[in-house]
C-alpha positions in Angstrom: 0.0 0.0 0.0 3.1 2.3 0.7 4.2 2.2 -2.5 1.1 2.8 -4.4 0.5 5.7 -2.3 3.6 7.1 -3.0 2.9 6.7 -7.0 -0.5 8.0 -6.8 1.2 10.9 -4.8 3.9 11.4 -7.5 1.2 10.9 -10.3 -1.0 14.0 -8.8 2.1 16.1 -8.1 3.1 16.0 -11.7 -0.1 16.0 -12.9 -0.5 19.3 -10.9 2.2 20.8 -12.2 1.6 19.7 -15.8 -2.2 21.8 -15.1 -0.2 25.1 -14.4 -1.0 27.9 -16.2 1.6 28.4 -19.6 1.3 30.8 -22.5 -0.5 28.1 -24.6 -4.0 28.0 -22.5 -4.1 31.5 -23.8 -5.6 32.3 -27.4 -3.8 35.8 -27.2 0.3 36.4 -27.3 2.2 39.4 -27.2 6.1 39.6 -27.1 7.4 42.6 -24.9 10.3 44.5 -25.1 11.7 46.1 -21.7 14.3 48.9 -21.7 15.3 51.3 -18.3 15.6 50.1 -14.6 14.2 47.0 -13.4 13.2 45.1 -11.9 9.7 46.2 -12.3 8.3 47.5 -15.5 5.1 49.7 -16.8 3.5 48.4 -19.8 0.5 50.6 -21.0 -1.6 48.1 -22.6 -3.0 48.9 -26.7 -6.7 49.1 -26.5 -6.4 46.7 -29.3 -4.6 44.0 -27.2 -7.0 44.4 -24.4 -10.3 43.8 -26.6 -8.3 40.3 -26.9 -9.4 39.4 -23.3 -12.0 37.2 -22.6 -13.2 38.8 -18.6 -13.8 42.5 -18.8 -11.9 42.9 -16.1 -8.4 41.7 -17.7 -8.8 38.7 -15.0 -7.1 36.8 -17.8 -3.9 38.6 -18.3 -0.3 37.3 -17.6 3.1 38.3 -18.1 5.8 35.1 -18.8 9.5 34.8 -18.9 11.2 32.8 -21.7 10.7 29.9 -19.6 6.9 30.3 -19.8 6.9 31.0 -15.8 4.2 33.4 -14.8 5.3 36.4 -13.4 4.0 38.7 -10.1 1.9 42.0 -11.9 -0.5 44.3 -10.9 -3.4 46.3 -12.8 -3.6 50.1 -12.7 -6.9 51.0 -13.8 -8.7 54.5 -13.8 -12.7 54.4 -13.4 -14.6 56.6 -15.5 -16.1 58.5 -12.2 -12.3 58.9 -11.0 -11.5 60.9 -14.3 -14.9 62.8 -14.0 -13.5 64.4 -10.9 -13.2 68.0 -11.9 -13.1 71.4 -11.1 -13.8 75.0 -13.6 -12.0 77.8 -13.0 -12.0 81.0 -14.5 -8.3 82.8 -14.9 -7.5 86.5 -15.7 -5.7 86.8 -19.3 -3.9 89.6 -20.4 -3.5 90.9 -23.9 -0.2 90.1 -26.4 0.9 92.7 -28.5 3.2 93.3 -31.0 4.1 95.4 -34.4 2.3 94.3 -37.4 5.8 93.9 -39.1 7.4 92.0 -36.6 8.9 88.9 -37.3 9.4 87.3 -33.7 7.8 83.9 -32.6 6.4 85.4 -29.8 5.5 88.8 -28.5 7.8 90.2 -26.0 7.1 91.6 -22.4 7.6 92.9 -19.3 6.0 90.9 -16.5 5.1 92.0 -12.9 3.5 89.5 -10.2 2.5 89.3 -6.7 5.0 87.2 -4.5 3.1 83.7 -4.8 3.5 84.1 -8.9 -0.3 85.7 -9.9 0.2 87.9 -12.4 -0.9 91.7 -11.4 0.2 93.5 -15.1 2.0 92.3 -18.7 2.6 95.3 -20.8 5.2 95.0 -24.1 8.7 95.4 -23.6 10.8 98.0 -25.3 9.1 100.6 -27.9 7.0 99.0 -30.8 7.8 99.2 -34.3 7.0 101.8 -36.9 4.2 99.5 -37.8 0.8 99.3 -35.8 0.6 96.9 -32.8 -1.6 94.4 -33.0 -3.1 91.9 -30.6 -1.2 88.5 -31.1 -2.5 86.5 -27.9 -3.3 85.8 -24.9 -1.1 85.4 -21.5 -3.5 83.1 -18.8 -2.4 83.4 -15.6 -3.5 79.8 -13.8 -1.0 79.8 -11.0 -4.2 79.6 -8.7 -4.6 76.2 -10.4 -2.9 73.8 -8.5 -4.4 69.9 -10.7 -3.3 69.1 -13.4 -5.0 70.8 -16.4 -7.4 69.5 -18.6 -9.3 71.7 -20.7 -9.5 75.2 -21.5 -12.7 76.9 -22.7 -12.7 80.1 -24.3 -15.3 83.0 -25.2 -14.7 85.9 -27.5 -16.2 89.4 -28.7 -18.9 88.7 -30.9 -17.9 90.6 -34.2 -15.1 87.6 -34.5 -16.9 84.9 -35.7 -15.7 81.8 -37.3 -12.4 79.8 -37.0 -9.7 80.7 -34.4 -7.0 78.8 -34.2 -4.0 79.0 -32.2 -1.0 77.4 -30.7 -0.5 76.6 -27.2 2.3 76.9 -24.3 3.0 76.5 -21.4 5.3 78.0 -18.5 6.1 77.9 -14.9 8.4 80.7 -14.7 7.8 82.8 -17.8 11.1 82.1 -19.0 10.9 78.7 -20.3 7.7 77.8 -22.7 6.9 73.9 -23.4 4.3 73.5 -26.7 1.1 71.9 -25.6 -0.3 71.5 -29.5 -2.6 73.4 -31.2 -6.3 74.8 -30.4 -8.9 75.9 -32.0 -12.6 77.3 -31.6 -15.5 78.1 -33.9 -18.7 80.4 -33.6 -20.6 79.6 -36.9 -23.8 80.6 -38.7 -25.9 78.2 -39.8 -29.1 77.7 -41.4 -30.5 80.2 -39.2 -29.0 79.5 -36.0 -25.5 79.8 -34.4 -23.2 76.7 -34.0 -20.0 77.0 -31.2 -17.2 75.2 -30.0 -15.3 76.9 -27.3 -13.6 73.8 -25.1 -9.8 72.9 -26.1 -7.8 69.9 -24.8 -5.4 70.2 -22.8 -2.3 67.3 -21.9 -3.6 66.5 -18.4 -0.2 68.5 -16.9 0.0 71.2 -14.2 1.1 74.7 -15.4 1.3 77.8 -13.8 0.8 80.1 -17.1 -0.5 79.6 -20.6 0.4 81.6 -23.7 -1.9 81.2 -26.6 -0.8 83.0 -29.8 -2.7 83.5 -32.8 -1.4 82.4 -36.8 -1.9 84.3 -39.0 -4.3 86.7 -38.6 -5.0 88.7 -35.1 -6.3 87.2 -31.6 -10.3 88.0 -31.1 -10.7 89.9 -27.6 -11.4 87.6 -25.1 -14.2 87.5 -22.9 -14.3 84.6 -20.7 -10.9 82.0 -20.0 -12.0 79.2 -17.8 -9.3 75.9 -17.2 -10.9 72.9 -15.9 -8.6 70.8 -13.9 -8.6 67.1 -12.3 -7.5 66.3 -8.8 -5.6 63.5 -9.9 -3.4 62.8 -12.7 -5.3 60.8 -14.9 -3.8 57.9 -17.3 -3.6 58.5 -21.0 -6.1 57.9 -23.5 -6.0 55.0 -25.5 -8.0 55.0 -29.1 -9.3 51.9 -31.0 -8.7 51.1 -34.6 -11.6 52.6 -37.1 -14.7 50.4 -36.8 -16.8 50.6 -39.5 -20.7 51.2 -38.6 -24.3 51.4 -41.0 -26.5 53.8 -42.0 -29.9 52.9 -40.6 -31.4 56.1 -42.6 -30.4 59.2 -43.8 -28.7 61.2 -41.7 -28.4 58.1 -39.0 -25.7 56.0 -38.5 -24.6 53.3 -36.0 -21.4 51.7 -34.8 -21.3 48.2 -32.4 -18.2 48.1 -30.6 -16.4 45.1 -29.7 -17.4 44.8 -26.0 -18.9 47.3 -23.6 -16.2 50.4 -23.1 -16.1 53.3 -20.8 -15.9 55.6 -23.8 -14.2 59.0 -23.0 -13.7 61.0 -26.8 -14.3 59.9 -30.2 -13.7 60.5 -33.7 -15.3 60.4 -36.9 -13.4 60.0 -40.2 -14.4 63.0 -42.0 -13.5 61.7 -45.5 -15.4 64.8 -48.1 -14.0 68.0 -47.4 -15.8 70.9 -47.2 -18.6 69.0 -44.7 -20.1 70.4 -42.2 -22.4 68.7 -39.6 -24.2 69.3 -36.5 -24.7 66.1 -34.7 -26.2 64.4 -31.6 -24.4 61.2 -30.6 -26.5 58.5 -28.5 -25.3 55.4 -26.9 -26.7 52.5 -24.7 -24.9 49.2 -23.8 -27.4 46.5 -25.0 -29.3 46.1 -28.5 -33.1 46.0 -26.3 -32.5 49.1 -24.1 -33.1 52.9 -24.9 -30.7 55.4 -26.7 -29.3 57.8 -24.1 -27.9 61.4 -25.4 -24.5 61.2 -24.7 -23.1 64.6 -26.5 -24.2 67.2 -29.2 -21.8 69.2 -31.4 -20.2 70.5 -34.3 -18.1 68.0 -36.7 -16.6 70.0 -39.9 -13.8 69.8 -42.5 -13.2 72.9 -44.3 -10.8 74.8 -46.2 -10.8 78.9 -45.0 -7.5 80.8 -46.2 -6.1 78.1 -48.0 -6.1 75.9 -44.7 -8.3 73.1 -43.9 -9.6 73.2 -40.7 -11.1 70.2 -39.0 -12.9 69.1 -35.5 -13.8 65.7 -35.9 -14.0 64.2 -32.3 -16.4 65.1 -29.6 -16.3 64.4 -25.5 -17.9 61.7 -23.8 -18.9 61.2 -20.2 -17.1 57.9 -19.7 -20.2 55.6 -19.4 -19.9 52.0 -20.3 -21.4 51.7 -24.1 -21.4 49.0 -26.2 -23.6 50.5 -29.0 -23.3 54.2 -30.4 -25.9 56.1 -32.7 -25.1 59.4 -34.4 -27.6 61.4 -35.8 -26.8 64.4 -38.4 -28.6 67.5 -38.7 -28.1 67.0 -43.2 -29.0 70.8 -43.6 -25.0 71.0 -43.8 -25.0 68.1 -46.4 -24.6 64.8 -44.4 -22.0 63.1 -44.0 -22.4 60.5 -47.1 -24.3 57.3 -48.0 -21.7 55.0 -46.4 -21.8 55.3 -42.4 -17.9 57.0 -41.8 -15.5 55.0 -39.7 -15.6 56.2 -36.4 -12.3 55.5 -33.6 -13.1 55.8 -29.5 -10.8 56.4 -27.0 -10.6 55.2 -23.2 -8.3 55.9 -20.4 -5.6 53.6 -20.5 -4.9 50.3 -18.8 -1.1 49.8 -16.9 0.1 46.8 -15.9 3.4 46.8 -13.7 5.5 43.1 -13.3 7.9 42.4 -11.3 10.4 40.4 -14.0 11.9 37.5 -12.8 13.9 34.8 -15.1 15.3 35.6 -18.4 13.5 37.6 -21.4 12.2 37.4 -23.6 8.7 38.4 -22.1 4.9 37.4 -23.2 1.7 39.1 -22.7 -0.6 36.4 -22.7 -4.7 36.8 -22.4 -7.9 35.4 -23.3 -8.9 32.4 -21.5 -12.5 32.5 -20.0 -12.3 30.4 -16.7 -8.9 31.7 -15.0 -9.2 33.5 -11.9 -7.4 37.4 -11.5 -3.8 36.8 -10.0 -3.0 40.5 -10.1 -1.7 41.8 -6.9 -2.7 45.3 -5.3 0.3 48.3 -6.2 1.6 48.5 -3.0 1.9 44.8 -2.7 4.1 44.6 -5.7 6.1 47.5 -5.1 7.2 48.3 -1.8 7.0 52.0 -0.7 4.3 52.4 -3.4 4.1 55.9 -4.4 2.8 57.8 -7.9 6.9 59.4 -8.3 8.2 56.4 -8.2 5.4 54.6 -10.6 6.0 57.6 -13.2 9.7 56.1 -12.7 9.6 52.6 -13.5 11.6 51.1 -16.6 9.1 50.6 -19.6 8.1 47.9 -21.6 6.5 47.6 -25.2 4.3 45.5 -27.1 6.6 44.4 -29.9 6.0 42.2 -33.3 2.8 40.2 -34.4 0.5 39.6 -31.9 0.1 35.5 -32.3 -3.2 33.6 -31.5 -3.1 30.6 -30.9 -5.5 28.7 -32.8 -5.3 25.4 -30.4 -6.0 27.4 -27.6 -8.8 28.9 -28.8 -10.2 25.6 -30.4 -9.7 24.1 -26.4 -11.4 27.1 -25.0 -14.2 27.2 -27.0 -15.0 23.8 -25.9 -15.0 22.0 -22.2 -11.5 22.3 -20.3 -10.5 18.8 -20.8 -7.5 19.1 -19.3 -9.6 19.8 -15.7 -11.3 17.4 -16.5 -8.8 14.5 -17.1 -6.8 15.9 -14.3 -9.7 15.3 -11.6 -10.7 12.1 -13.4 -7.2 11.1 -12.7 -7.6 12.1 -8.9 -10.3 10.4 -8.6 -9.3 7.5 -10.0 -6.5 8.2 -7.4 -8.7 8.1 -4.9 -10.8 5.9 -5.3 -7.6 2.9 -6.3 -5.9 3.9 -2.4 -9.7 3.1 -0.9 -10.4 -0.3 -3.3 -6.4 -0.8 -1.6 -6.8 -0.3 1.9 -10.7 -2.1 1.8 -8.7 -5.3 0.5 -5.9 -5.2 3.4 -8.9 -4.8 6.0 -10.5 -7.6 4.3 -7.7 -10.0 4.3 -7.8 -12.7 7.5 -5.0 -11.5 10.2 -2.2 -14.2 9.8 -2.1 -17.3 11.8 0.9 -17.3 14.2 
């Protein structure tokens, strides 16, 4: 009896270990590249790998070494409520002038400010030109904005309608000026009404001061500067490939998404140029329930100056939506037979792992019955702080992402491999019971 039990012991111990999770029980495969100081690295996950899990948590998703050992990770997630957490303020701007012949970048000034950094006046430095000054931009003073920034909104005299567009910079010390893209706002006629777009995106970063300049023609006079901020620095967006949607009638179109998303912005390919559409964009997260309003305004793709000028995306509150509806005011001409592709964008998914073993690494996922094995930041990471997150060494989806076709073909049906590996414990089982019923059985020896 000792030495069965001893094989049926070494029989589940191996079969154990031969039921261990490897890169092959999962359909999706993704080879990683690492650079910077380990041991632990942050890998910002593609949108387009995560739609490749099976849980809509990312329960399935593992990190191996070349040996196909799991590694120890952990999931930094942002909830859509956690990036709605915001707060509008309005700034005092001050005006940007400069000669109408000048040739510099930007308009130069002297600066006076109070001793924590508000700005009290900005007035042009030196004597102007023999040509007439003209108002180039706009100085924003948001040192009294301590969050990260996330959106400006702008309002402007009225006799300055249509396109603005302007570049945007940013400061701490008025010396030094980082570029934070380009902006632009809109205050159109059209067919009888008026049609405005006054909110800009901003990077998500603190600054204390803003400098928007206008190209090539004057800045309007300002009437309103508002920066809305968030009280926590909130992970990047991430943006889907185009999905291609239908028209269900003219001047309606619908897009099903792969799974339900916490949708943040989104885009619309605008392919004709010279359109121009007011539109109201619906969503709901299952074919039998209501449309919800989710946002109304202004897509366009014209040419004014000999520049094109384009807003094609729109915000979104962040709600979970599996199904989006767009319908198009076609006063403006529509926006074509063919429904355009649309793109959406969510906040981005990190996961941190602790590397152990040698590289290469895998990101493996998509496997319906595993259980999460992420562990909690601060478990992974002693000392756990946001500095020293930002600091981690990075790592990179790289090459083809491979499914495996066996996997898939095993997970679509039952999980044999469960269930030969309890049919074998069983049988286990039940051979060290038929064994120790036949040495109770057996007559005690005669002495």
């Amino acid at each position: 009896m000792g030495k069965l039990s001893v094989a049926v012991l070494g029989l589940c111990t191996a079969l154990s270990a031969w039921a261990g999770e490897t890169p092959a029980d999962f359909t999706t495969q993704v080879p990683l590249t690492v650079s910077g100081k380990g041991p632990w690295y942050r890998l910002e996950l593609p949108l387009a790998v995560q739609l490749g899990a099976r849980q809509a948590d990312l329960s399935d998703v593992r990190v191996f070494n070349a040996a196909g050992e799991p590694q120890a990770y952990a999931l930094a997630q942002q909830s859509a409520q956690q990036s709605q957490s915001r707060s509008l303020t309005s700034v005092k701007w001050f005006p940007l002038y400069a000669a109408a012949d000048a040739n510099e970048v930007a308009p130069s000034v002297r600066v006076q400010s109070s001793a924590d950094g508000t700005l009290v006046q900005v007035q042009p430095s030196g004597q102007p030109g023999a040509g007439k000054a003209v108002l180039r931009g706009w100085l924003l003073d948001a040192s009294g904005v301590k969050a990260p920034l996330q959106q400006l909104i702008l309002d402007w005299a009225s006799e300055r309608d249509g396109f603005q567009r302007f570049s945007i910079e940013a400061s701490d010390d008025l010396q030094v000026w980082r570029s934070w893209g380009e902006g632009q706002v809109a205050r159109l006629s059209f067919a009888d009404e008026q049609v405005e777009q006054h909110e800009v995106g901003l990077p998500g970063r603190p600054a204390r001061y803003l400098r928007l300049l206008w190209k090539g023609q004057a800045a309007p006079v300002l009437t309103s500067a508002q920066l809305e901020s968030v009280h926590s620095m909130p992970l990047p967006l991430v943006w889907s490939q185009p999905l291609a949607g239908s028209r269900l009638k003219p001047g309606e179109y619908s897009w099903q998404l792969p799974r339900g998303l916490n949708v943040e912005r989104l885009r619309i390919e605008l392919s004709q140029p010279n359109s121009l559409a007011p539109v109201t964009l619906s969503g709901r997260r299952e074919s039998n329930q209501a449309w919800r309003p989710l946002s109304v305004g202004l897509l366009y793709r014209l040419t004014e100056g000999g520049q094109e000028v384009v807003q094609d995306e729109l915000q979104l509150p962040g709600q979970t939506v599996a199904q989006l509806k767009l319908d198009v005011d076609e006063r403006g001409g529509g926006l074509g037979v063919e429904a355009p592709a649309l793109s959406v964008a969510v906040r981005a998914t990190q996961l941190v792992f602790l590397a152990r073993g040698e590289p290469p690494f895998t990101l493996a996922l998509g496997n319906p019955s595993v259980k999460g094995a992420n562990l909690p930041l601060s478990t992974l990471i002693p000392d756990y702080s946001v500095e020293r997150l930002a600091g981690l060494g990075q790592a990179k989806t790289a090459g083809q992402v491979l499914v495996s076709e066996a996997a898939a073909s095993t997970l679509a049906g039952p999980n044999w491999k469960k269930l030969g590996l309890w049919a074998v414990l069983l049988l286990g089982v039940v051979a060290l019971g038929a064994m120790a019923y036949s040495l109770l059985r057996k007559p005690p020896l005669k002495p």
